[in-house]
C-alpha positions as CSV (number, residue, x, y, z in Angstrom):
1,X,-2.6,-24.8,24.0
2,X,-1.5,-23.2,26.8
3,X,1.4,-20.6,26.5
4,X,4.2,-20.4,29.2
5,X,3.7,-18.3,32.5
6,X,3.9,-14.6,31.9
7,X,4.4,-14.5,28.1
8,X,2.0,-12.6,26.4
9,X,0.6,-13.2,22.5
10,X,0.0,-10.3,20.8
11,X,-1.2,-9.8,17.0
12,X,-1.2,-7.1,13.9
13,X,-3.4,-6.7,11.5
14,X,-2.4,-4.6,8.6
15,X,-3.9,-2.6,6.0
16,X,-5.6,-3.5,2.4
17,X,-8.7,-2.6,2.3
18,X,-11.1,-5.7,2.3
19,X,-7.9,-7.8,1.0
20,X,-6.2,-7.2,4.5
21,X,-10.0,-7.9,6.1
22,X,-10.1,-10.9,4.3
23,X,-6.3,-11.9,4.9
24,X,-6.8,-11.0,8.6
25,X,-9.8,-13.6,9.0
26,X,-8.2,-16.5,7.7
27,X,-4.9,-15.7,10.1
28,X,-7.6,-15.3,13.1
29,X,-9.4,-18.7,11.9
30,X,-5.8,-20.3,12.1
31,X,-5.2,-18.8,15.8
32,X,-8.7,-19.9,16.4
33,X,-8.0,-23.7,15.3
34,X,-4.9,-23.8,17.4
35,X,-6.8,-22.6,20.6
36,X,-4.7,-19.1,20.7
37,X,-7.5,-16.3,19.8
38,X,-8.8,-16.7,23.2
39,X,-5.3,-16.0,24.7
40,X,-4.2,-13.3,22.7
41,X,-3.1,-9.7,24.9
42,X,-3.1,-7.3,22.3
43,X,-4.4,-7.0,18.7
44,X,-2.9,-3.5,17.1
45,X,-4.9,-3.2,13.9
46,X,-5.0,-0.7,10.7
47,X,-6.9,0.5,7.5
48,X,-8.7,-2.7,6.7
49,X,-7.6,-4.8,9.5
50,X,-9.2,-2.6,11.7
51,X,-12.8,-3.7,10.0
52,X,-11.3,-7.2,10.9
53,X,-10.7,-6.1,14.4
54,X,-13.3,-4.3,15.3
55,X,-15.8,-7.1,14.5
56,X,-13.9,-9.5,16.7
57,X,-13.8,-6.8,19.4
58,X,-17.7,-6.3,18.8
59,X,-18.3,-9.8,18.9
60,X,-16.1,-11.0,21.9
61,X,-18.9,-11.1,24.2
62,X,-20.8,-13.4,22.0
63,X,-17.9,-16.0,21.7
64,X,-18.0,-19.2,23.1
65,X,-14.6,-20.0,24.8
66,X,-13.4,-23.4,25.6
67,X,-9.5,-23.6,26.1
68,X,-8.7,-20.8,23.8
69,X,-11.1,-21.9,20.8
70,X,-14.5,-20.1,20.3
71,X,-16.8,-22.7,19.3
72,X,-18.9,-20.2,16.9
73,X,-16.0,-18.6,15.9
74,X,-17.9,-19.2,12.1
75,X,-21.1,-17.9,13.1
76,X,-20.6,-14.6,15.3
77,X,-17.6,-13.8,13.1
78,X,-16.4,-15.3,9.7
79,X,-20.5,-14.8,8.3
80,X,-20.3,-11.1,9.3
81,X,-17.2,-10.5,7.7
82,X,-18.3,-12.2,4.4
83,X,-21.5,-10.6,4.6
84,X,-19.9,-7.3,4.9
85,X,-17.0,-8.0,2.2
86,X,-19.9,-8.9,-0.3
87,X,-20.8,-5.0,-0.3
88,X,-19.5,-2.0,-1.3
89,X,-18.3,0.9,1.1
90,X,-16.1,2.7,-1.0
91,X,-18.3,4.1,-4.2
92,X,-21.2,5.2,-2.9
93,X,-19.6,6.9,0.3
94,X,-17.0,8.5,-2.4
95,X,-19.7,9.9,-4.3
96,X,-22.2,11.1,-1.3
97,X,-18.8,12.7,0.0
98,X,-18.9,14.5,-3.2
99,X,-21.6,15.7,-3.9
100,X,-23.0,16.3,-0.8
101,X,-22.6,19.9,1.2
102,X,-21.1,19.8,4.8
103,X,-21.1,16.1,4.7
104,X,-17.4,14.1,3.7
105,X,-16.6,11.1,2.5
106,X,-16.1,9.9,5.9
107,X,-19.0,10.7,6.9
108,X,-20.7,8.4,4.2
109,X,-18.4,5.5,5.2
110,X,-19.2,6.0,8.9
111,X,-22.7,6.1,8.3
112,X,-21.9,2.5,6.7
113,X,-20.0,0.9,9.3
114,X,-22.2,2.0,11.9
115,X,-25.4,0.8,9.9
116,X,-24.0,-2.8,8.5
117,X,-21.7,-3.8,11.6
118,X,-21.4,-2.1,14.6
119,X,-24.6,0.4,15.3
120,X,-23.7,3.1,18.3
121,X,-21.4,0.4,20.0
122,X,-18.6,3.2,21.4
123,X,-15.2,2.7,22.4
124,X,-15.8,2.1,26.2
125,X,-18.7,-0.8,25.6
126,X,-16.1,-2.9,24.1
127,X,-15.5,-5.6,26.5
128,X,-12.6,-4.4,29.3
129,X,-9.4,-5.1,29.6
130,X,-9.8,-6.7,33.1
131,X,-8.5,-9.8,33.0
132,X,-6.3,-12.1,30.4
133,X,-9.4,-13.0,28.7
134,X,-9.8,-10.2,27.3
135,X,-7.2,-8.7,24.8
136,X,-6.2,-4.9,24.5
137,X,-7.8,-3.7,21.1
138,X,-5.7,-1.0,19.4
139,X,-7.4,1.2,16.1
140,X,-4.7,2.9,14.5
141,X,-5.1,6.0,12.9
142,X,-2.4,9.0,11.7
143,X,-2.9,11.7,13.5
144,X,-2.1,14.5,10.6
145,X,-1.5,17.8,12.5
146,X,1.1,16.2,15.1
147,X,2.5,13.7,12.6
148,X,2.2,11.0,15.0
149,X,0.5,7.0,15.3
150,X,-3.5,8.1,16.7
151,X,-4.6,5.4,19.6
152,X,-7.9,4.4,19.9
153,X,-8.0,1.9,22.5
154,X,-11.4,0.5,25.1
155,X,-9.8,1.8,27.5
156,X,-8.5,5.2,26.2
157,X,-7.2,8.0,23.4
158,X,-3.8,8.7,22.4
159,X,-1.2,10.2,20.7
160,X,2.1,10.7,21.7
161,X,2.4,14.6,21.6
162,X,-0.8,14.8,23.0
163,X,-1.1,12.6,25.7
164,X,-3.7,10.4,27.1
165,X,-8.1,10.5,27.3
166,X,-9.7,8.4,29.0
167,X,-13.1,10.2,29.4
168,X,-13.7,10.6,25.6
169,X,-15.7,7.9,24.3
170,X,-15.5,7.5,20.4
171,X,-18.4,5.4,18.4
172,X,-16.3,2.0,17.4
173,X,-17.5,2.9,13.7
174,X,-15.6,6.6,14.3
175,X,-12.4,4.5,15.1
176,X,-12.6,1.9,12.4
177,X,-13.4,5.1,10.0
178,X,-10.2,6.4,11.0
179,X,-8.1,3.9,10.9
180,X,-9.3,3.0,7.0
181,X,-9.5,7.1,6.0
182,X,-6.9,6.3,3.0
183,X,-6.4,9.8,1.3
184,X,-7.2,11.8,-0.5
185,X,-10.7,10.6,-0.8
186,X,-11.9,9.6,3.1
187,X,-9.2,11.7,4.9
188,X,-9.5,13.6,6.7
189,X,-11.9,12.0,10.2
190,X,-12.4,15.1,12.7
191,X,-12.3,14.3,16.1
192,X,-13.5,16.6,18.9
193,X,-12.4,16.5,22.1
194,X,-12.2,18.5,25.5
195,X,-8.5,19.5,26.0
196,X,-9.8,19.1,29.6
197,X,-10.0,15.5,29.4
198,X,-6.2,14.7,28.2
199,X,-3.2,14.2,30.3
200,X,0.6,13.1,30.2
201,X,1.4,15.3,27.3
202,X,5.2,15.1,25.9
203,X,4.6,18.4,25.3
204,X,7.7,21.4,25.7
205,X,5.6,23.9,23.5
206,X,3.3,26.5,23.5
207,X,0.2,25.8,25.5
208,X,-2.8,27.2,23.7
209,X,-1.1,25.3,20.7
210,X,-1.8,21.9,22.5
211,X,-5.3,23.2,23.9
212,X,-5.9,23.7,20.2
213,X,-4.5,20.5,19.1
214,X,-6.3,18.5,21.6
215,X,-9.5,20.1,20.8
216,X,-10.2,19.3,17.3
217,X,-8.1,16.4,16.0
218,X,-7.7,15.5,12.0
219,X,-7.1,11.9,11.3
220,X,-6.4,10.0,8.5
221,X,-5.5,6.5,7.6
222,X,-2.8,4.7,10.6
223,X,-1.1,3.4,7.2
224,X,0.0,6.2,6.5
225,X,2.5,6.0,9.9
226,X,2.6,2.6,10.2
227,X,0.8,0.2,7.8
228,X,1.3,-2.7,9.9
229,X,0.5,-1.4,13.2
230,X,3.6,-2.2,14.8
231,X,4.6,0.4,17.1
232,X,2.8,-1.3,20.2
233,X,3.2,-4.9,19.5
234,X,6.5,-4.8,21.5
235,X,6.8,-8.1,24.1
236,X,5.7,-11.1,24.2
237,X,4.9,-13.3,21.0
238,X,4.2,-11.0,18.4
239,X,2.4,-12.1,15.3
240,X,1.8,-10.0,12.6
241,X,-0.7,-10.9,9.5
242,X,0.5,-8.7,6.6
243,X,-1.8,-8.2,3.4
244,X,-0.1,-4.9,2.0
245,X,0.4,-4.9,-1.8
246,X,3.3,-4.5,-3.6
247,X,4.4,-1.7,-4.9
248,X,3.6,-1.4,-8.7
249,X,6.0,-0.6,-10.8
250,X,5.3,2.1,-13.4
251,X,7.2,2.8,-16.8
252,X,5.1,5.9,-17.7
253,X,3.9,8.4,-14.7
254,X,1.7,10.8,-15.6
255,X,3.5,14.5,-15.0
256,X,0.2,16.2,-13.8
257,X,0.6,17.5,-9.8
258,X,-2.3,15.0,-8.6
259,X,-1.1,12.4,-9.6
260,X,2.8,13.2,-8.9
261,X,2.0,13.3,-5.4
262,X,-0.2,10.1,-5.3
263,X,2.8,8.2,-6.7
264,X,5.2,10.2,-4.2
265,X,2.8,9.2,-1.2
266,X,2.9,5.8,-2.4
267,X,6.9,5.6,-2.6
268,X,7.0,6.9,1.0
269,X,4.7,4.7,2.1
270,X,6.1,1.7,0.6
271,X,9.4,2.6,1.7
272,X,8.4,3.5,5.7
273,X,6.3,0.0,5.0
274,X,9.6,-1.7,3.5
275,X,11.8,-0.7,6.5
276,X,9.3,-1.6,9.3
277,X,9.2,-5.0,7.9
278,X,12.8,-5.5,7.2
279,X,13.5,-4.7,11.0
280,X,10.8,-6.8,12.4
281,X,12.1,-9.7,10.4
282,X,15.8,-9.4,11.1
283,X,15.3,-9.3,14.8
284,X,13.0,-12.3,14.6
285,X,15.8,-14.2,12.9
286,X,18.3,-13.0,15.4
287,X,16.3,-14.1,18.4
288,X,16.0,-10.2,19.9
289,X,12.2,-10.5,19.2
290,X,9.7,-14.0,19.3
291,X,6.9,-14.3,17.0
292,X,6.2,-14.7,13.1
293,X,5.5,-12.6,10.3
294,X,3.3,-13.6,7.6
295,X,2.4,-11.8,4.2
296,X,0.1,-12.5,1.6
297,X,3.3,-12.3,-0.9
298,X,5.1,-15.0,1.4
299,X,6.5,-17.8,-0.3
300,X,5.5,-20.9,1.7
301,X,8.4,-23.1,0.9
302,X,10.5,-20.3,2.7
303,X,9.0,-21.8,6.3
304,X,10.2,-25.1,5.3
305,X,7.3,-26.5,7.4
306,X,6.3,-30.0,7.1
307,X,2.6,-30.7,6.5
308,X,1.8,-27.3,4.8
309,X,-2.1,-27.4,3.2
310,X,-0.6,-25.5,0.2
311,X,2.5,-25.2,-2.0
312,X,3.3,-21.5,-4.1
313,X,1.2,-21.6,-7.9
314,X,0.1,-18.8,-9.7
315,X,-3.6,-18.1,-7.4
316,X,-1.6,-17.5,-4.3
317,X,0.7,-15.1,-6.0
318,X,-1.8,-13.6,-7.9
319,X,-4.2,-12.5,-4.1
320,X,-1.8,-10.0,-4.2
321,X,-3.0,-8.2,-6.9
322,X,-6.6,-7.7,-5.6
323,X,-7.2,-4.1,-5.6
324,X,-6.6,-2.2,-2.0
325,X,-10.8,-0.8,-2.0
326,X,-13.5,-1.2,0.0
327,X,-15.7,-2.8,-2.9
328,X,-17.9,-6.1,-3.2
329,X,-15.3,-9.8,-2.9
330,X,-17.2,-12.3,-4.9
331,X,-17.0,-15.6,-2.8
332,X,-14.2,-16.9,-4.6
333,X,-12.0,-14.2,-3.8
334,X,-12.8,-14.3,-0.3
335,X,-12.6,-18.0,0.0
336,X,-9.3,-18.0,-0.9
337,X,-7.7,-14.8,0.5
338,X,-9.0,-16.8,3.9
339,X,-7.5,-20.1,2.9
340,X,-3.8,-18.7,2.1
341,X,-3.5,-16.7,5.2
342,X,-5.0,-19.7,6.7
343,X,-2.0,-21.5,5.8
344,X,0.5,-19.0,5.6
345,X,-0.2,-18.7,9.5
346,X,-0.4,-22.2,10.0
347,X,3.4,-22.6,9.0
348,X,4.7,-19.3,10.8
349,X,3.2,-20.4,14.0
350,X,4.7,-23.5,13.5
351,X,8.4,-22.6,12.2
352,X,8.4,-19.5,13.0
353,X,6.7,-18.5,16.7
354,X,7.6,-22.0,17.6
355,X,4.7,-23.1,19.1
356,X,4.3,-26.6,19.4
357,X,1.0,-26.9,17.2
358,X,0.1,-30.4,15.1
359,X,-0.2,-28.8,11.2
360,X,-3.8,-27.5,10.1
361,X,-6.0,-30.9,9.8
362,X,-7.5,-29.1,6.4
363,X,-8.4,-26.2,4.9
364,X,-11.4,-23.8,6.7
365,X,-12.8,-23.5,3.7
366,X,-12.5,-26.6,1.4
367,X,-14.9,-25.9,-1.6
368,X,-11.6,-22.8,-2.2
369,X,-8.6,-24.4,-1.6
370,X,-5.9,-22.4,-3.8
371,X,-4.5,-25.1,-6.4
């Protein structure tokens, strides 16, 4: 479909580990089906979206457009992400991180992402951003000395205290690592830099402090700032795809100082998470933003959209209880993780974005249709 002159689509992925990967294919397979993925501006991604994103980055090139719709959307992406979501990331690089001297978690996991997806593909091979058919790929990561949303972007670095880099050329797997470097165990990602390279600072403070800053930069996971990767997707149609959990509710907490500040993490996570949506949603409904939010907690029946492959029952509540790791989805799983967000999308488009789309014609995966 064709959208009108001048308005941009732009989509967020959020975190979840492989349940937000997962989630996030089945929203792209939607856009896909509707003839949108090959118009889309922007896709701002984080934590396990960003393994979503930067396979669709890496595989852009390969796609065969015709009127937004890659015809081997199924081959050059959805097998590589269920390939990759059969295996498991998280143990092994927990316990090499471990065990292993002068080599981190992070490490491990980059090693993985580099070996099972993306190789020495780096920031600036990504295709450019030259012309509409081509969107702006965002990694977001939390920068932890500035306190700040990290950028990694084709064309560029950045961070709001520090400014912009556009000569420092990051491996793709470096960004994705960062983006997905939930603490404590795969935080922190060191990045070095030449304080040479960046520009534009908002910067009022001591300069060897920034030189300093610039130089060697500790990342961690962009969910920890924003968990839905938000703070760019400003104009336009926004979409956002959002598999975060729930927050569990616990009648005993353990009084040890580990796991007090786990649980306080999570609360302010949840609650920075909580208000970002809360916004977004209320200024949707009052018409100050367009787009759609969709969540893999969303009730369906809530879009009132006619057609809808799927009512609410216990298996689409239950996807959000799949655990937030980077460990092997049997088939099942996957197959309907893809299928809700599949349909989920499907009806915020529809209701929501208010883009004249017929309803889904069936599910993208038939043999799991949630029931």
């Amino acid at each position: 479909m064709a959208l009108a002159n001048g308005t941009t689509l732009g989509l967020a992925l959020s975190g979840g580990g492989f349940r937000a990967t997962l989630f996030g294919l089945g929203s792209l397979w939607r856009l896909n089906d509707a003839g949108l993925l090959g118009r889309l501006d922007r896709v701002t991604s984080v934590s396990g979206g960003s393994i979503m994103a930067g396979i669709l980055a890496s595989r852009w090139h390969a796609l065969d457009f015709h009127d937004g719709r890659a015809r081997n959307f199924r081959e050059e992406v959805v097998q590589t992400v269920q390939q990759f979501c059969a295996l498991t990331a998280d143990v092994e690089a927990g316990l090499l991180g471990w065990i292993t001297p002068f080599r981190s978690a992070a490490d491990y996991l980059c090693r993985h992402y580099r070996d099972e997806l993306f190789g020495d593909l780096r920031m600036h091979d990504l295709p450019a951003r030259q012309t509409s058919q081509v969107p702006l790929f965002v990694f977001y990561a939390t920068n932890l000395q500035t306190g700040r949303s990290f950028r990694f972007r084709q064309d560029m670095l950045a961070d709001y205290r520090l400014g912009t880099n556009r000569v420092a050329n990051p491996l793709l797997a470096t960004a994705v690592t960062a983006s997905s470097a939930f603490p404590p165990i795969f935080s922190p990602v060191t990045l070095d830099t030449d304080p040479a390279d960046w520009q534009d600072a908002d910067w009022e403070l001591d300069s060897g402090l920034l030189r300093d800053l610039r130089r060697e930069i500790v990342l961690a996971d962009g969910g920890i700032y924003d968990n839905m990767g938000l703070e760019s997707l400003n104009e336009g149609i926004q979409l956002v795809s959002d598999a975060g959990a729930p927050f569990t509710m616990e009648a005993s907490v353990r009084s040890d100082y580990f796991s007090q500040l786990s649980r306080i993490r999570d609360i302010f996570i949840d609650q920075g998470r909580a208000l970002r949506k809360r916004q977004l949603v209320e200024e949707f409904a009052q018409g100050r933003r367009r787009g759609a939010y969709w969540g893999i907690g969303t009730q369906i029946a809530d879009y009132g959209a006619s057609g809808v492959l799927s009512g609410d029952n216990p298996m689409t509540r239950g996807l959000q209880t799949v655990p937030t790791r980077l460990a092997s989805t049997d088939a099942a799983t996957q197959g309907v993780l893809i299928n809700w967000a599949y349909a989920l999308a499907d009806a915020a488009l529809r209701t929501r974005a208010r883009l004249p789309l017929a309803p889904a014609s069936g599910w993208p995966l038939p043999e799991f249709a949630p029931h």
